[in-house]
C-alpha positions as CSV (number, residue, x, y, z in Angstrom):
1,X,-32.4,58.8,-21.3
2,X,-32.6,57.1,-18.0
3,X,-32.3,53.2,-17.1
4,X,-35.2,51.7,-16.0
5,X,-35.9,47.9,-15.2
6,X,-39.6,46.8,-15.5
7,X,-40.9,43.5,-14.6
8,X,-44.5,42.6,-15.3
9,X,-46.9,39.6,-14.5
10,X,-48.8,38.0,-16.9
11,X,-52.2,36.1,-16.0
12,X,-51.4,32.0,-16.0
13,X,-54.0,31.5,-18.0
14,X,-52.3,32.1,-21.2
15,X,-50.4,30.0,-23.0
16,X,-46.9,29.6,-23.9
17,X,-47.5,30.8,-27.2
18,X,-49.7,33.7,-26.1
19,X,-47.5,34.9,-23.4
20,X,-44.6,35.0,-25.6
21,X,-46.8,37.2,-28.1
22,X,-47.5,39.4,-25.2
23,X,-44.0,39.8,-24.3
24,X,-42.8,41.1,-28.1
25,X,-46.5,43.3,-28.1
26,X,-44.7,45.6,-25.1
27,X,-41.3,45.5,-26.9
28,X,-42.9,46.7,-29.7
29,X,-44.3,49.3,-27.7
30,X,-40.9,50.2,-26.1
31,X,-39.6,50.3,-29.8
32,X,-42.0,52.4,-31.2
33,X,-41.5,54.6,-28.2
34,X,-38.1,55.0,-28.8
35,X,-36.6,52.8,-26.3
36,X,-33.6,50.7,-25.8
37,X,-34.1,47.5,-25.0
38,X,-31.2,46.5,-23.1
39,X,-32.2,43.0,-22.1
40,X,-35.5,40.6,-22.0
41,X,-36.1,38.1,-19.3
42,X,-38.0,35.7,-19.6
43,X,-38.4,34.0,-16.0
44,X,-41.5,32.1,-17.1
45,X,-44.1,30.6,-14.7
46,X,-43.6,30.9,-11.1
47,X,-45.6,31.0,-7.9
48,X,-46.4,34.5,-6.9
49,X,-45.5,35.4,-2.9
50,X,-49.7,36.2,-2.8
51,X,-52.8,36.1,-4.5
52,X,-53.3,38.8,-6.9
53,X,-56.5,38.9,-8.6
54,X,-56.8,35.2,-7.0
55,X,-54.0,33.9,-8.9
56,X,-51.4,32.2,-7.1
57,X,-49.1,31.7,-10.4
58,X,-47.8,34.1,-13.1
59,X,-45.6,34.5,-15.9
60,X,-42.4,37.2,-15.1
61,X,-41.2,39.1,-17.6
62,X,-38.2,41.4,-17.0
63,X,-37.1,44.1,-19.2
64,X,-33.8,46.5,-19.1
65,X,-34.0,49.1,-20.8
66,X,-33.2,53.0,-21.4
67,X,-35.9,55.5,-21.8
68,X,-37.3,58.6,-20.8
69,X,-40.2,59.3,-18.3
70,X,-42.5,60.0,-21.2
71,X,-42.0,55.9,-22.3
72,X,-42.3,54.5,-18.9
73,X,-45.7,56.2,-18.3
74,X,-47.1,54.5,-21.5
75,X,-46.0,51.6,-21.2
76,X,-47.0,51.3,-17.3
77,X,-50.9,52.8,-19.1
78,X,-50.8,49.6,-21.6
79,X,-50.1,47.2,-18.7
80,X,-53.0,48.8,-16.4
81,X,-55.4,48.7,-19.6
82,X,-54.1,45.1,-20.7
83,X,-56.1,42.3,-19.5
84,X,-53.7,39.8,-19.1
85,X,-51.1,41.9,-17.2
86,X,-52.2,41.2,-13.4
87,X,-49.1,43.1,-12.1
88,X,-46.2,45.3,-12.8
89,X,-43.0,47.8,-11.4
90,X,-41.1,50.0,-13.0
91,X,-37.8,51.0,-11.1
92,X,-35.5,53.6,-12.1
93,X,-31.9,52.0,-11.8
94,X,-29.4,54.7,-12.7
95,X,-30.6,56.5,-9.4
96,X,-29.5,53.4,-7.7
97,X,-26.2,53.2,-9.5
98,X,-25.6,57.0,-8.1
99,X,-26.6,56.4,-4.6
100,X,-24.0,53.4,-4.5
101,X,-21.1,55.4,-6.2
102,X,-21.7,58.3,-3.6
103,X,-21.6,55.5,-0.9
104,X,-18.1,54.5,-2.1
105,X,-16.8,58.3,-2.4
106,X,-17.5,58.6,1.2
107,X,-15.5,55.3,2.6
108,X,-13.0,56.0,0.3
109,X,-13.2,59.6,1.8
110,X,-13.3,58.4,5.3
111,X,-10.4,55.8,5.3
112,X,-8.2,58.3,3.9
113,X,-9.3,60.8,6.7
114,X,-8.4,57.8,9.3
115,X,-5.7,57.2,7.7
116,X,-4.1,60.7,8.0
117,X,-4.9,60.8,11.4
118,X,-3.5,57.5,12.5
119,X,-6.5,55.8,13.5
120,X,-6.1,52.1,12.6
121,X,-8.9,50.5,11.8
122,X,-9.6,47.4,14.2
123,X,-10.7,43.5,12.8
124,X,-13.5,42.1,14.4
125,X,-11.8,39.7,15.9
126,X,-9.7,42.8,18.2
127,X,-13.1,44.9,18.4
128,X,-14.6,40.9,20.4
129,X,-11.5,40.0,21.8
């Protein structure tokens, strides 16, 4: 299983009450998917950065989780075919996590290759003078 973060936007039209039932209808979904739901955010209403479906307001949900390919694709179908959902992203986050460990394998790497050498590595302050 991979980790995926999905945030969705619900219409602000709904009510407290109804987006909160929305939120536990997709963890039910990711539950009965066979998902692990990590962590739910609940960000509430906020002003989108532009108009979608000529809303200017929505209410953010987050949710961290682990599941395969097969769960994100469902669950990205229920938002599309759900009326209330006027927006959503699913990002895979492990891929992320691996890009950034290479990153540090190859300064690590580097510094000790300087290091060997004798090339001191110079402050900012001696690289402006």
């Amino acid at each position: 299983m991979r980790r995926y973060e999905t945030i969705f936007i619900a219409s602000p039209t709904l009510t407290d009450e109804q987006a909160e039932e929305l939120v536990k209808h997709f963890e039910g979904i990711i539950a009965e998917q066979n998902g692990e739901l990590l962590k739910t955010e609940k960000w509430g209403r906020k002003k989108l950065a532009y108009e979608v479906q000529k809303f200017s307001e929505g209410y953010y949900t987050l949710f961290d989780m682990n599941a395969g390919p097969t769960l994100i694709a469902e669950l990205e179908r229920r938002f599309r075919n759900h009326d209330s959902v006027i927006k959503y992203m699913s990002v895979r986050m492990d891929e992320q996590t691996k890009a950034a460990e290479r990153q540090k394998v190859r300064y690590e790497r580097e510094g000790r290759r300087k290091a060997q050498a004798g090339i001191k590595e110079r402050s900012l302050e001696e690289v402006m003078g």
